[in-house]
N, C-alpha and C positions, 0 to 999 in steps of 0.2 A: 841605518846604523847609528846615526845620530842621536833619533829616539831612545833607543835602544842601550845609548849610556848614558842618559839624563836621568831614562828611568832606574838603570842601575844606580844611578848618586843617589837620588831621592827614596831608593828605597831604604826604610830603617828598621829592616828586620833583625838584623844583627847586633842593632847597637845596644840593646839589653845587655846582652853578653860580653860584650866588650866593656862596658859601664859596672858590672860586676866582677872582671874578673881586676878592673884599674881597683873597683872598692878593695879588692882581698889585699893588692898589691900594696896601695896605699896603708894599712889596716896591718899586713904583716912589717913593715918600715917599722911603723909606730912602735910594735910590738918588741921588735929587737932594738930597736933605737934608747926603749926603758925598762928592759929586760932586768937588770941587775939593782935598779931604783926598785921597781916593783916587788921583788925576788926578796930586797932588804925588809920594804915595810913588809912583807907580808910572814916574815920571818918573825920579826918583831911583834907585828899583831899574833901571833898563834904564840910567842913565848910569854905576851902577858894573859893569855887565856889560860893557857895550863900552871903558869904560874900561880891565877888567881884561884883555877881550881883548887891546888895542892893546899893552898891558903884555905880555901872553903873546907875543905875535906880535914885538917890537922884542927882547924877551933871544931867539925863538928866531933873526930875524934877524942879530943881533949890534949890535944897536945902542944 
């Protein structure tokens, strides 16, 4: 019996998955933790994109 749950300690076939699911866990924290910082710059990065277009697009119209 003894054997029996040393070798269950030592076995590490599960800790893959345990080790992946703490990444996602870890990984999703991060995610909500800057959810609204992120949300801001990336707002901001796309309104000076289209902004720039609208600019490209009116000099090559002539306006």
């Amino acid at each position: 019996m003894k054997n029996q749950i040393i070798a269950f300690l030592k076995d590490e076939d599960g800790q893959t998955s345990t080790e992946y699911i703490l990444l996602v866990a870890v990984v999703a924290l991060i995610v909500f933790k800057f959810k609204e910082k992120a949300t801001q710059r990336l707002g901001d990065l796309t309104d000076k994109v289209f902004d720039g277009a609208d600019s490209w697009t009116n000099e090559l119209n002539g306006n």
